[in-house]
C-alpha positions in Angstrom: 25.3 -44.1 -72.0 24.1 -47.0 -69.8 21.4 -49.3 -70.7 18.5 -47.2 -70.6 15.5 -47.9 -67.8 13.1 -45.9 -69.5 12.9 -45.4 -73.2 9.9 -42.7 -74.2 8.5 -42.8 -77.8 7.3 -39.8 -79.4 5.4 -40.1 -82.5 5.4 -36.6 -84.0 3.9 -35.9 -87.1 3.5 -31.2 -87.7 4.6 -30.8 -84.4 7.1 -27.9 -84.8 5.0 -25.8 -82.6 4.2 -28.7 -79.3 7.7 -30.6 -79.9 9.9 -28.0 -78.0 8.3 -27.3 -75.0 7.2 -31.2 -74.8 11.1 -31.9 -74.8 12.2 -29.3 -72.5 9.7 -30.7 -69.7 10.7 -34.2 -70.5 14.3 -33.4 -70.1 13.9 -31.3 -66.9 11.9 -34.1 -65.6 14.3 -36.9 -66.5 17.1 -35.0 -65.1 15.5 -35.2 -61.6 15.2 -38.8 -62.2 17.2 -41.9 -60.4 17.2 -44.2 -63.5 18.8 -44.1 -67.0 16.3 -42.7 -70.0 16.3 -42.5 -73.8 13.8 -40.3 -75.7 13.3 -40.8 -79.5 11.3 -38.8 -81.3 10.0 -40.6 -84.7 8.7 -38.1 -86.9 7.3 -39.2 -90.1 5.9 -37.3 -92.9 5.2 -34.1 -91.8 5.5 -30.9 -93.8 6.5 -28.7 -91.6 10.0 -28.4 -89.9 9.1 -30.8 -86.9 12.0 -32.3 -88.1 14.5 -29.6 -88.0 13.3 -28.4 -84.7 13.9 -32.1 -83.2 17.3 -32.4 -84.6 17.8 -28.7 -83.1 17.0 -30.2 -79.9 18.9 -33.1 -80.1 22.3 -31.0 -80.0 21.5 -30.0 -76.3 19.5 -33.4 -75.0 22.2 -35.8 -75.0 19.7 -38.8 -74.6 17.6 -37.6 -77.6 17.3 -39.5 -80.7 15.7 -38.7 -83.8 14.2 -40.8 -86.3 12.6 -39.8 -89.9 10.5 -42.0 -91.7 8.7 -40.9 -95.1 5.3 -42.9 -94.6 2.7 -40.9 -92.5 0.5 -43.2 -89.8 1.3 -42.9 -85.5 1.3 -46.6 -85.9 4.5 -47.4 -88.0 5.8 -44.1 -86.1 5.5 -46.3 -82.6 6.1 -49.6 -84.2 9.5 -48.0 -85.5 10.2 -46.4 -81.7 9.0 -49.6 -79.7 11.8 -51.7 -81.8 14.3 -49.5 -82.1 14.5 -48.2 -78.2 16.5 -50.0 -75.7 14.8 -49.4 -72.7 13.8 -52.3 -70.1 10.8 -49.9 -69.9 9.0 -48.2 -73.2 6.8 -45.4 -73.1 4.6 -44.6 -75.9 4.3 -40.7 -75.1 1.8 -38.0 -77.2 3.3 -35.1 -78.4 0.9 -32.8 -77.1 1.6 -34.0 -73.6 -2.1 -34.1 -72.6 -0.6 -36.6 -69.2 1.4 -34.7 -66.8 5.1 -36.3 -67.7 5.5 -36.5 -63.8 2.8 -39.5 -64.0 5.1 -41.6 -66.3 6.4 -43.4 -62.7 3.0 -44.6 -62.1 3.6 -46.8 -64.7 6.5 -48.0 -63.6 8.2 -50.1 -60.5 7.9 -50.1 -57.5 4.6 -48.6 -58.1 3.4 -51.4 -60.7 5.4 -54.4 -59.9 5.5 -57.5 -62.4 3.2 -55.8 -65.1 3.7 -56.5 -68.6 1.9 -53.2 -70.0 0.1 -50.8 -68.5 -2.4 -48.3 -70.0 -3.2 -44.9 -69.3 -6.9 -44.5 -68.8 -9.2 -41.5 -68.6 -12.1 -43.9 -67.8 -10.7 -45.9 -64.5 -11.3 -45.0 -61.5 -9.0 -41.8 -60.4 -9.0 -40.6 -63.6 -9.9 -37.1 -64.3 -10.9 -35.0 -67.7 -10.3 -31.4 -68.1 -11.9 -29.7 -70.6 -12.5 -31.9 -72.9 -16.0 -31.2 -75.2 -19.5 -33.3 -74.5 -19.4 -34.9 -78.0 -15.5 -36.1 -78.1 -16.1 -38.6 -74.9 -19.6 -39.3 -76.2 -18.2 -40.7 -79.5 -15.2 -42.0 -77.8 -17.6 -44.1 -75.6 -19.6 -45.4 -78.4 -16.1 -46.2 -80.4 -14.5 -48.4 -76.8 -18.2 -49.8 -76.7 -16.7 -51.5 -80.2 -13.2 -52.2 -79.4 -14.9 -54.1 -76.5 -17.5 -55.9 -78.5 -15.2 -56.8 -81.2 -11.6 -57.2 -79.7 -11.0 -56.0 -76.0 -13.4 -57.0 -73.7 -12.9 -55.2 -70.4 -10.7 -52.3 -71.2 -12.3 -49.1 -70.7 -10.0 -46.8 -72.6 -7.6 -48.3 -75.3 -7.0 -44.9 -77.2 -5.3 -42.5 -74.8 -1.9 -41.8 -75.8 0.4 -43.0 -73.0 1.3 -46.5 -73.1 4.1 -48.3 -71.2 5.7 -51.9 -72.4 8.5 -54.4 -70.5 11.2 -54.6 -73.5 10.1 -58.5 -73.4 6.3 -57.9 -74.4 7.4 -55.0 -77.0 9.8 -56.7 -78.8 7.2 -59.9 -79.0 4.1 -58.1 -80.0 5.4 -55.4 -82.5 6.6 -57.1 -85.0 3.2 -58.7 -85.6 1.5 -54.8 -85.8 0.3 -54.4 -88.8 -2.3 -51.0 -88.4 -0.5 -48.1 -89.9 -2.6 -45.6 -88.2 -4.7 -44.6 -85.3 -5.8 -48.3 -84.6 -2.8 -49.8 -83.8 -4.0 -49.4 -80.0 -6.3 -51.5 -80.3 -4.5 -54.9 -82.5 -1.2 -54.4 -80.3 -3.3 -54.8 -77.2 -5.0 -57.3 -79.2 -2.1 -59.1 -79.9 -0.6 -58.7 -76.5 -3.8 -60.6 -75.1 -3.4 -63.1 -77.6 0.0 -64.1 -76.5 -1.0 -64.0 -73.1 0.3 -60.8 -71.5 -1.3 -59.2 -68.7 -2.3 -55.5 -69.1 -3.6 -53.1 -66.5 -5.4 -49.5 -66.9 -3.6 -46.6 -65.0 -5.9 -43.7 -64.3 -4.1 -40.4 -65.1 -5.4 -36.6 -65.1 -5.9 -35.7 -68.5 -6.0 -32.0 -70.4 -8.4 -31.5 -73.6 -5.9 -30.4 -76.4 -8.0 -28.3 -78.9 -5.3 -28.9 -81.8 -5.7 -32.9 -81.5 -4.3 -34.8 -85.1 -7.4 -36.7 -84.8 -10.3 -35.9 -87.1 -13.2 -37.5 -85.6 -15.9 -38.1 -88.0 -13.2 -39.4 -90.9 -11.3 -41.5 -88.4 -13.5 -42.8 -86.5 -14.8 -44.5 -89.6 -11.7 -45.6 -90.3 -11.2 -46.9 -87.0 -14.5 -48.8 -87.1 -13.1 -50.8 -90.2 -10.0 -51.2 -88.4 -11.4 -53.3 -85.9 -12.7 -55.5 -88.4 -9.3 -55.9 -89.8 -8.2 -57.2 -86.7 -10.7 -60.0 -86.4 -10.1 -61.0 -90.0 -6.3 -60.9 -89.3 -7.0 -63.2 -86.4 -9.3 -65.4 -88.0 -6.4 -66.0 -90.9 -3.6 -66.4 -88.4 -1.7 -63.9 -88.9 -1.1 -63.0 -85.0 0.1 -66.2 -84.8 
């Protein structure tokens, strides 16, 4: 295979049940595509057969790769996609598929030109919500009201699950990740500021997924220290 384009990074952690369908309307959609793509799929300590079902997969999407890692957390799942892919372009892409994968070229050129990562947002302007309860964006709010306070002034949405990086930028700021879990949004972008990179929010349509991995009053806690983790890191250099 070529050099890829586009690499997209799945972080899949029980996803037996999403990880098929996700994959067949990635592949149909890549097919249709001008430019070269890889998709790995990092799945890492689930208990359920995500991991057969991907390596089922695999043997009928050539451009699929599977990774298995034993430690749970999203973050070391996308750390260990972002530096293994090839891609000029990579993708950080939910399982659930809560963005259309058609909107994937939005975050790419010639619609972004010269952009060193770009965001999806369901806060920018263009972006719409479907479905999604009262309560989730009111303590999402108040959570990006701290990321913004404490370590990302300006960015209105830091958590969605779509995330494109130039090969340049990802290979720079990934090694320095050091959030296992939901929070490595936040210090990557951190880090990526840091250094100097510019990043830019891409409004997307967005659809509620009931079955989210995310348990909100446990991790937002958790996510709330995190932050705090990430100013200490930077205070003791280790960004750096």
């Amino acid at each position: 295979m070529s050099i890829p384009y586009l690499s997209i990074i799945i972080p899949a952690y029980n996803e037996e049940v999403r990880l098929p369908s996700t994959l067949t309307n990635i592949q149909s959609f890549l097919i249709k595509q001008s430019y070269p793509a890889e998709v790995l799929v990092i799945e890492n300590g689930s208990n359920d057969r995500t991991l057969e079902v991907a390596e089922e997969i695999q043997k009928i999407f050539p451009v699929l790769t599977v990774f298995h890692l034993d430690e749970r957390g999203k973050g070391i799942a996308v750390k260990t996609g972002m530096l293994a892919a090839k891609g000029k372009y990579r993708f950080i892409c939910d399982a659930d598929l809560s963005m259309p994968i058609e909107e994937v070229n939005h975050f790419l050129p010639p619609i972004l030109v010269d952009i060193d990562i770009a965001i999806a947002s369901r806060e920018a302007s263009g972006a719409v919500r479907y479905d999604e309860p009262q309560y989730r964006h009111f303590i999402g709010r108040i959570f990006n009201g701290l990321v913004q306070l404490l370590a990302l002034p300006g960015l209105q949405d830091t958590q969605c699950g779509f995330k494109c990086f130039r090969a340049e930028a990802a290979e720079r700021i990934f090694p320095l990740q050091t959030i296992p879990g939901w929070t490595f949004d936040v210090e990557v972008l951190f880090i990526a500021r840091k250094i100097g990179y510019h990043i830019v929010e891409v409004p997307i349509p967005w659809y509620f997924n009931p079955h989210s991995k995310v348990k909100f009053l446990r991790d937002s806690v958790r996510m709330g220290l995190d932050l705090f983790k990430i100013r200490a890191n930077h205070i003791q250099g280790r960004y750096g």
